[in-house]
C-alpha positions as CSV (number, residue, x, y, z in Angstrom):
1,X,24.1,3.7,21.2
2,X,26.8,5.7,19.4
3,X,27.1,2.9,16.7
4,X,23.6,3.9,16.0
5,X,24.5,7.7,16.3
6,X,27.1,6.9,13.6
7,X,25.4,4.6,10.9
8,X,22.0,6.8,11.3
9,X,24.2,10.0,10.4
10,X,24.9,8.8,7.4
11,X,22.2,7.3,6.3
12,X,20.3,10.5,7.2
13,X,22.6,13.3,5.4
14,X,22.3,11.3,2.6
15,X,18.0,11.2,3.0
16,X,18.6,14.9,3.1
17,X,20.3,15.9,0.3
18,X,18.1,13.8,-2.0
19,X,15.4,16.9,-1.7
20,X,11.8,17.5,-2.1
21,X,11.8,15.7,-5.6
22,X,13.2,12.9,-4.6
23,X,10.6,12.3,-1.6
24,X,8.0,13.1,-4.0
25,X,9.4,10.2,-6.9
26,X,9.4,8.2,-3.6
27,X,6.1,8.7,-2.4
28,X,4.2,6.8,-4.9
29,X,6.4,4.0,-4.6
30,X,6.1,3.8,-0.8
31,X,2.8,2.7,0.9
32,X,1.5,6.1,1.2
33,X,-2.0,7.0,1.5
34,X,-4.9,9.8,2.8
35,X,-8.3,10.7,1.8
36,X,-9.7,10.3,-1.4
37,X,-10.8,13.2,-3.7
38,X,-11.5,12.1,-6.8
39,X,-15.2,11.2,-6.0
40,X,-17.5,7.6,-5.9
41,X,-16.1,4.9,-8.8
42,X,-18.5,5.2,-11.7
43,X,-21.1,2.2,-11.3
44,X,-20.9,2.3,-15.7
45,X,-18.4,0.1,-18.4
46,X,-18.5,-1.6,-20.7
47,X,-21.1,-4.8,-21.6
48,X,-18.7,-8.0,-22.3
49,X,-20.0,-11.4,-23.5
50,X,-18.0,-13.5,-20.9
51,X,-18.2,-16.8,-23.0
52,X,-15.4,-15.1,-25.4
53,X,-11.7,-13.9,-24.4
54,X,-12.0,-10.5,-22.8
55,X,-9.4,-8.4,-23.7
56,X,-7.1,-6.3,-21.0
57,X,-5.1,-3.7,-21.4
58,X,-1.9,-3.9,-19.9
59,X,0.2,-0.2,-19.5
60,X,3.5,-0.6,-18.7
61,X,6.3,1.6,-18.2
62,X,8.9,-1.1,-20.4
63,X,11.2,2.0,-22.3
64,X,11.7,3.6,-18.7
65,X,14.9,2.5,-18.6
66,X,14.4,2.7,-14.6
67,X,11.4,0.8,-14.4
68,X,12.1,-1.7,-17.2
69,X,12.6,-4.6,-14.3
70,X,9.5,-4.0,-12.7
71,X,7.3,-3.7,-15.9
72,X,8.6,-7.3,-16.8
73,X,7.9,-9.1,-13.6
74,X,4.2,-7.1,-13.4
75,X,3.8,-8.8,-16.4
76,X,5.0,-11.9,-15.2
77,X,2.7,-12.0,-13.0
78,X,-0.4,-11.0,-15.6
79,X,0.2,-13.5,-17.1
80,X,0.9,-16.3,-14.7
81,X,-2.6,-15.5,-13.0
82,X,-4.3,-16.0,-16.5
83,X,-2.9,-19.3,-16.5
84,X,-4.0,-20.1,-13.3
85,X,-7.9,-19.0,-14.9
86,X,-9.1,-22.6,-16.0
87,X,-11.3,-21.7,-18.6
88,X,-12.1,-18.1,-18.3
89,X,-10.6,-16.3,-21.0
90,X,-7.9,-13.0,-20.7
91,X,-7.0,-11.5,-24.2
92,X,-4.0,-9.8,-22.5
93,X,-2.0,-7.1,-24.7
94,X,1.2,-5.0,-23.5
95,X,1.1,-1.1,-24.2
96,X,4.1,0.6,-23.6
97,X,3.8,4.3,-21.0
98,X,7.6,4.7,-21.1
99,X,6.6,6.0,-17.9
100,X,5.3,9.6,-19.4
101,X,1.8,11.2,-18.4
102,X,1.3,11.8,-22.3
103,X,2.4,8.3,-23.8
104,X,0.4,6.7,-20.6
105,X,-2.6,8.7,-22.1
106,X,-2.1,7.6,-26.1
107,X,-1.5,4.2,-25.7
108,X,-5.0,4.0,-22.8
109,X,-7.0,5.6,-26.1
110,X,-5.1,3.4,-29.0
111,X,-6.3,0.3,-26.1
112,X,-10.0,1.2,-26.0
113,X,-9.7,1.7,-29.7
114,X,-8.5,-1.9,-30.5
115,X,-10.8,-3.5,-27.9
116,X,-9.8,-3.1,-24.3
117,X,-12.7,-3.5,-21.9
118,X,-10.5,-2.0,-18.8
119,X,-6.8,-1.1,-18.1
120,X,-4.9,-2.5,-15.9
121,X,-1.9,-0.3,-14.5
122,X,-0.1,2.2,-15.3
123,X,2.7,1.7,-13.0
124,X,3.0,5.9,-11.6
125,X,0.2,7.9,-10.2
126,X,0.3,10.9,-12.4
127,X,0.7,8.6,-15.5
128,X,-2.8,6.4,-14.4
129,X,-4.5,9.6,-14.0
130,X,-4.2,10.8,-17.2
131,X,-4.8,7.1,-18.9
132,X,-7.7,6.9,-17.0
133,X,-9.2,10.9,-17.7
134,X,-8.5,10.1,-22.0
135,X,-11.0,6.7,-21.5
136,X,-13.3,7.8,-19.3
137,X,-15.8,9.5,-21.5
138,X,-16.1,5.4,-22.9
139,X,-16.8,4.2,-19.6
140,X,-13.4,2.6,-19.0
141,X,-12.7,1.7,-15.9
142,X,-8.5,1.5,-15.3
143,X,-6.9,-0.4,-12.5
144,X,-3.7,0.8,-11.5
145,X,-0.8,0.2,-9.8
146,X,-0.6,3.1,-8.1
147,X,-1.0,3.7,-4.1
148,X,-2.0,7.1,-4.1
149,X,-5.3,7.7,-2.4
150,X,-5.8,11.2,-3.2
151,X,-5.4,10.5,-7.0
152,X,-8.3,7.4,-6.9
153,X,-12.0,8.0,-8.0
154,X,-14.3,8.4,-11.1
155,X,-13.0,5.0,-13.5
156,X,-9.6,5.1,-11.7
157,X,-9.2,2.2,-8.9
158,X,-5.9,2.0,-7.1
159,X,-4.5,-1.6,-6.6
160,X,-1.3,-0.6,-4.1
161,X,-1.5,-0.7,-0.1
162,X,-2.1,3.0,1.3
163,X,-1.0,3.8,5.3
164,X,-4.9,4.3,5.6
165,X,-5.7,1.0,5.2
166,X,-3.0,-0.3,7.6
167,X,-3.6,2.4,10.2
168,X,-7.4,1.5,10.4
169,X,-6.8,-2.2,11.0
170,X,-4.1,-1.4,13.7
171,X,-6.5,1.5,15.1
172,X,-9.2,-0.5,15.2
173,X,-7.4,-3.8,16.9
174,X,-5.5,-1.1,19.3
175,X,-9.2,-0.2,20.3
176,X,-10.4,-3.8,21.2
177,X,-7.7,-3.6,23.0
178,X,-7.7,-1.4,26.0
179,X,-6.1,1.8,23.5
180,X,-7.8,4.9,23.7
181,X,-5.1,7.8,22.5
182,X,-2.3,7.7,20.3
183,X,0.5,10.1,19.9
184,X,1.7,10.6,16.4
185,X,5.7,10.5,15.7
186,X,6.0,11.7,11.5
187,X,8.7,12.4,9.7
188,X,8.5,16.3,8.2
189,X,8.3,15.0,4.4
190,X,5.7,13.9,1.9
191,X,5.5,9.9,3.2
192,X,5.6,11.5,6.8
193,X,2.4,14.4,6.2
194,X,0.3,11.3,4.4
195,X,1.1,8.9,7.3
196,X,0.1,11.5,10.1
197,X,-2.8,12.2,8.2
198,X,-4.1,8.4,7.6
199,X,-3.4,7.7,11.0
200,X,-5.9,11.0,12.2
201,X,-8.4,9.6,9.6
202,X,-8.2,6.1,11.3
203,X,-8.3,7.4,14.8
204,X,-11.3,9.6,14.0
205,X,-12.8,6.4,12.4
206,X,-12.1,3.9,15.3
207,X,-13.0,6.7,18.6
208,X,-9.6,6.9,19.2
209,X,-8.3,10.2,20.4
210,X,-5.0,11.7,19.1
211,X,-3.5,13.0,22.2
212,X,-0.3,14.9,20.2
213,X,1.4,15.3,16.9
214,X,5.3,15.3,17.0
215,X,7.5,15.9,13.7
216,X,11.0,15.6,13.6
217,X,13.1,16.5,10.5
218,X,15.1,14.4,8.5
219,X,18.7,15.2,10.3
220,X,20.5,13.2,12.6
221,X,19.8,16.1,15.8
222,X,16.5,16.5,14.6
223,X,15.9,13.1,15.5
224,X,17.4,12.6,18.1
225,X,16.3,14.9,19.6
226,X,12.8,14.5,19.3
227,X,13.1,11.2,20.5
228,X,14.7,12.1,23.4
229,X,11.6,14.2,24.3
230,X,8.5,12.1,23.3
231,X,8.4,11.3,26.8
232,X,7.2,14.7,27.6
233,X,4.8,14.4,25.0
234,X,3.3,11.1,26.1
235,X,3.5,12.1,29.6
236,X,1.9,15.7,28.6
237,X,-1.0,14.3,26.4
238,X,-1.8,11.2,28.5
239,X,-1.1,9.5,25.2
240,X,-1.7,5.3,25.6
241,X,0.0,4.9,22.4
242,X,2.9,5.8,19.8
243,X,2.1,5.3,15.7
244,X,5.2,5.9,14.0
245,X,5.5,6.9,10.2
246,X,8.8,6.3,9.6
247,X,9.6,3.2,7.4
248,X,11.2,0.3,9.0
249,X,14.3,0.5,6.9
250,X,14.5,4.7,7.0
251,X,17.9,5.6,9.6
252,X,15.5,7.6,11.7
253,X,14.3,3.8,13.1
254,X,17.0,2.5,15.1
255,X,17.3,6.2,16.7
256,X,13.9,6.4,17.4
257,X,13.4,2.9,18.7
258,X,16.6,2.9,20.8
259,X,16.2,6.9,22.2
260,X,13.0,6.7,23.0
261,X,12.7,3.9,25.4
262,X,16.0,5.6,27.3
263,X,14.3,8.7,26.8
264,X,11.3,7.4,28.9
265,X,8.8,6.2,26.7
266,X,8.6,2.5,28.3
267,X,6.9,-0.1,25.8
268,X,5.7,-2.0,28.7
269,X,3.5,1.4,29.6
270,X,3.1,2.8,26.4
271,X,2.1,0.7,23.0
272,X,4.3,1.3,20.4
273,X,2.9,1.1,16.8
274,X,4.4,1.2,13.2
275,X,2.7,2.2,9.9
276,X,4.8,0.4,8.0
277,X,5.7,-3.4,7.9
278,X,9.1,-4.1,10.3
279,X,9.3,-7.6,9.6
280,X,11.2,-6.7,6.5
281,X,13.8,-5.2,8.3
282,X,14.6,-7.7,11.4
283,X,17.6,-5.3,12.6
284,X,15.3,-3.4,14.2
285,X,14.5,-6.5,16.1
286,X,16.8,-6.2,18.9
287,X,16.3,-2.3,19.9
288,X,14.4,-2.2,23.3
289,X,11.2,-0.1,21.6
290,X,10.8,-3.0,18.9
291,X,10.0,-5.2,21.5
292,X,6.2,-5.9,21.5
293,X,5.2,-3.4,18.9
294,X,2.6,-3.7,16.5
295,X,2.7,-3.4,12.7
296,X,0.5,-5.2,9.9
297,X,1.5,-8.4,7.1
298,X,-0.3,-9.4,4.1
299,X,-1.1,-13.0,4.7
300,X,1.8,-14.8,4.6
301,X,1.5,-18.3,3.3
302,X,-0.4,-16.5,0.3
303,X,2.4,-14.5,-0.5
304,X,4.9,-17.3,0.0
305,X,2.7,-19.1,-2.2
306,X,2.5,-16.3,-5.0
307,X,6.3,-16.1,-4.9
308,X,7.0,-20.1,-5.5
309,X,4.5,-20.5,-8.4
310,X,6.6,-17.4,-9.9
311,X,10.1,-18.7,-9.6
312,X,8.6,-22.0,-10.7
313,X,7.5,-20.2,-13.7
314,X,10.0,-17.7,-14.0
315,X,13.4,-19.0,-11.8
316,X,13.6,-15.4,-10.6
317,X,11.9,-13.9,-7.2
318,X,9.2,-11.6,-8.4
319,X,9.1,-7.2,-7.4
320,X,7.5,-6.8,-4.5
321,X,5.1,-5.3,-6.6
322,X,4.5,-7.9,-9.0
323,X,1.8,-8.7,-7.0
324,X,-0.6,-6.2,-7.8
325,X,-0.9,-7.3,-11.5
326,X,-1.7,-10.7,-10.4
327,X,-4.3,-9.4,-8.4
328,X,-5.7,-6.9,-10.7
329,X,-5.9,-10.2,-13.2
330,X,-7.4,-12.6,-10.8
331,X,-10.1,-9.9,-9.8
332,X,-11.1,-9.7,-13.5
333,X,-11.2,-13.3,-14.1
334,X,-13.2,-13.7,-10.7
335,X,-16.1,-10.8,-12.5
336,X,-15.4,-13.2,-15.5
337,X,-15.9,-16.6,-14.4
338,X,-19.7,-15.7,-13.0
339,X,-20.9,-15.1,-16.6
340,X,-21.9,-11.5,-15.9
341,X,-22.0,-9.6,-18.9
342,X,-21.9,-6.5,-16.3
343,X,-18.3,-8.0,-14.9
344,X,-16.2,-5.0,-15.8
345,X,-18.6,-2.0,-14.9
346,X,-17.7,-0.2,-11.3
347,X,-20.5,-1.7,-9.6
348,X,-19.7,-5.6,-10.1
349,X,-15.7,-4.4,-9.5
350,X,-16.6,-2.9,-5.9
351,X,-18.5,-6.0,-4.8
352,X,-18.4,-6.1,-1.2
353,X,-16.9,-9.7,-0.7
354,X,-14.0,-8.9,-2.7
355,X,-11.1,-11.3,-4.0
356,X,-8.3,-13.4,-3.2
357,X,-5.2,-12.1,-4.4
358,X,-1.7,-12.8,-3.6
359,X,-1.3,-11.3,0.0
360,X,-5.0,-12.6,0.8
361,X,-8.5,-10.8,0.5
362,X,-8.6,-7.4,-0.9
363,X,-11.4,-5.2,-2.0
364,X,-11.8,-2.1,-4.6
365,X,-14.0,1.1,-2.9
366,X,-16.5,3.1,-4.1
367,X,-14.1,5.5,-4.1
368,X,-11.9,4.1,-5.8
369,X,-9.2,3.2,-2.8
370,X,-8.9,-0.6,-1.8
371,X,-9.1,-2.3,1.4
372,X,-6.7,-5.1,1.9
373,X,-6.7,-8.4,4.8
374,X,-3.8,-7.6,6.9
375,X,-2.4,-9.5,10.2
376,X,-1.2,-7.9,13.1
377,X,2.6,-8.8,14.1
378,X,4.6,-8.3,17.4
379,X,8.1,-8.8,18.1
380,X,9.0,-11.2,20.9
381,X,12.4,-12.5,21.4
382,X,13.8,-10.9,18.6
383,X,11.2,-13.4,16.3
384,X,7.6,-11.7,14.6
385,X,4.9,-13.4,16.3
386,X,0.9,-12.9,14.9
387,X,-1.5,-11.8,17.2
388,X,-4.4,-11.8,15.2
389,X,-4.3,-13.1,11.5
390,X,-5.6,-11.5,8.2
391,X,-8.8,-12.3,7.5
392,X,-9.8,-14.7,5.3
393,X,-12.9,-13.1,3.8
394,X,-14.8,-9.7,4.2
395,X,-18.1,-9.7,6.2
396,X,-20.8,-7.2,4.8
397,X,-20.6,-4.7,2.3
398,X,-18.1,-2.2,4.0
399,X,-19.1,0.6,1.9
């Protein structure tokens, strides 16, 4: 235990001096996600004839000299899902945000004005929002990478994986399943407030009741100490459950997954749940609360998939969110391929059935957020195990 005292010190003072504007840069590159104010996805855009090449507008942050990499790959991946089109048709062309609101917003009005039909990206929240206010007066519908649920509506679709959509398939399987009331363990930052409040929406959704909200602040005490105590918490609330915020790789994990079983809080009485995926970080594997948790995976052997047709084409691993470009391509080219000349309006793009994309079956909203096909994973000597997969399609409109 101190060994995991020690290392989590660190790792935390370090979390804490990064400040408020560093968990706020972070937050749209996590899977965050809460409720969506932006309003219902226009049902309008544009009329294509989809027996010519449709052109796409691709905004990418390339003279960000921190996001550089990723731009690259997400273009990569654009364009290895065109080639994977057969005969339908994607005039692709590259428009540089340099990751600023105000270029993001030029180069989405010089798109429309040399013949883009919809946008895909940009990368950032704040710079898709204002790409996406500059085009929609022309019925423009912009795809972005973004996973910020509060910024999606109107013409602006969100393509990244939001802690509502995770915490509503593992709400609703926990219900199925004999769970009734959850506890809620969140960090005290911005990824932390999102995650506590998806996982209230979810409950609300699925008739579970939230039996207690515990924060804890990002400091090694803080923690720890919180930990320590969630027995009282469980024990006070009557609380069947434990959804935890904290990202798999974040120090607070080990403490929280090793302190809280000593503290009390058995996993053989109480379900312990994650928001975030764990299998990425298989340390956590062999703490006593890891064992037998739930936490949610894109399909697997789609992603493994994904990731050998890119190195085949690319000898290089893709960005974990290369992905999202190849899925914002292969939902266009799926519109596409069925001849509608209607393909690219916000009606045909919210079709309840959905696409395949690289992690499996995904869906755009009428409000703009996406639902995405997710498995649910345990842990069982120290190996991820599924206990229910991802879907393979959608059934009924979900709207």
């Amino acid at each position: 235990m101190f060994a995991v005292l020690t290392r989590a010190r660190k790792a935390l003072r370090t979390a804490v001096l990064i400040g408020a504007a560093g968990l706020l840069a972070a937050c749209d590159a996590s899977m965050i996600g809460g409720m969506a104010s932006g309003g219902n996805a226009s049902r309008g855009g544009p009329t294509i004839d989809p027996t010519q090449p449709v052109r796409v507008a691709l905004l990418l942050p390339y003279s960000d000299s921190s996001a550089g990499p990723i731009a690259r790959d997400l273009e990569n991946a654009a364009r290895l899902a065109i080639s994977e089109l057969g005969a339908t048709r994607i005039d692709l062309r590259i428009y540089d945000t340099a990751g600023s609101p105000a270029q993001a917003a030029q180069q989405a009005q010089l798109a429309v004005d040399e013949g883009a039909k919809i946008i895909l990206g940009p990368l950032r929240g704040e710079t898709a929002v204002e790409a996406s206010k500059v085009v929609a007066d022309e019925g423009i519908n912009v795809m972005s990478f973004s996973n910020n649920t509060s910024l999606a509506g109107g013409n602006l679709f969100i393509l990244g994986p939001t802690f509502l959509n995770t915490a509503d398939r593992l709400m609703s399987y926990g219900k199925r399943n004999g769970i009734d009331s959850v506890a809620i363990l969140h960090s005290q930052d911005v990824p932390g407030e999102f995650g506590k409040s998806a996982i209230q929406l979810a409950a609300s959704k699925n008739g579970v009741r939230v039996a207690a909200v515990q924060g804890y602040p990002l400091s090694i005490d803080g923690v720890s100490g919180v930990a320590r105590n969630m027995s009282q918490v469980v024990n006070g609330s009557g609380a069947k459950s434990v959804f935890i915020t904290s990202d798999a790789t974040n120090a607070a994990m080990p403490l929280i997954l090793q302190l809280m079983p000593e503290g009390g809080v058995s996993p053989a009485s109480t379900q312990y749940i994650g928001l975030t995926r764990w299998d990425v970080a298989p340390q956590l594997f062999s703490y006593p609360g890891a064992d037998g948790a739930w936490f949610t995976m894109p399909n697997q052997s789609m992603q493994q998939a994904f990731a050998s047709r890119y190195r085949a084409a690319y000898g290089a691993e893709p960005h974990p969110l290369a992905g999202l470009a190849f899925d914002g391509i292969a939902a266009i080219g799926a519109l596409v391929k069925q001849g509608r000349r209607d393909a690219l309006t916000g009606g045909a793009l919210t079709q309840g059935s959905g696409f395949q994309g690289t992690g499996g079956v995904f869906r755009l909203k009428s409000d703009g957020t996406n639902e995405r096909g997710l498995a649910i994973a345990t842990v069982r000597n120290n190996q991820v195990v599924i206990l229910d997969p991802a879907p393979s399609s959608f059934s009924g409109a979900g709207f």
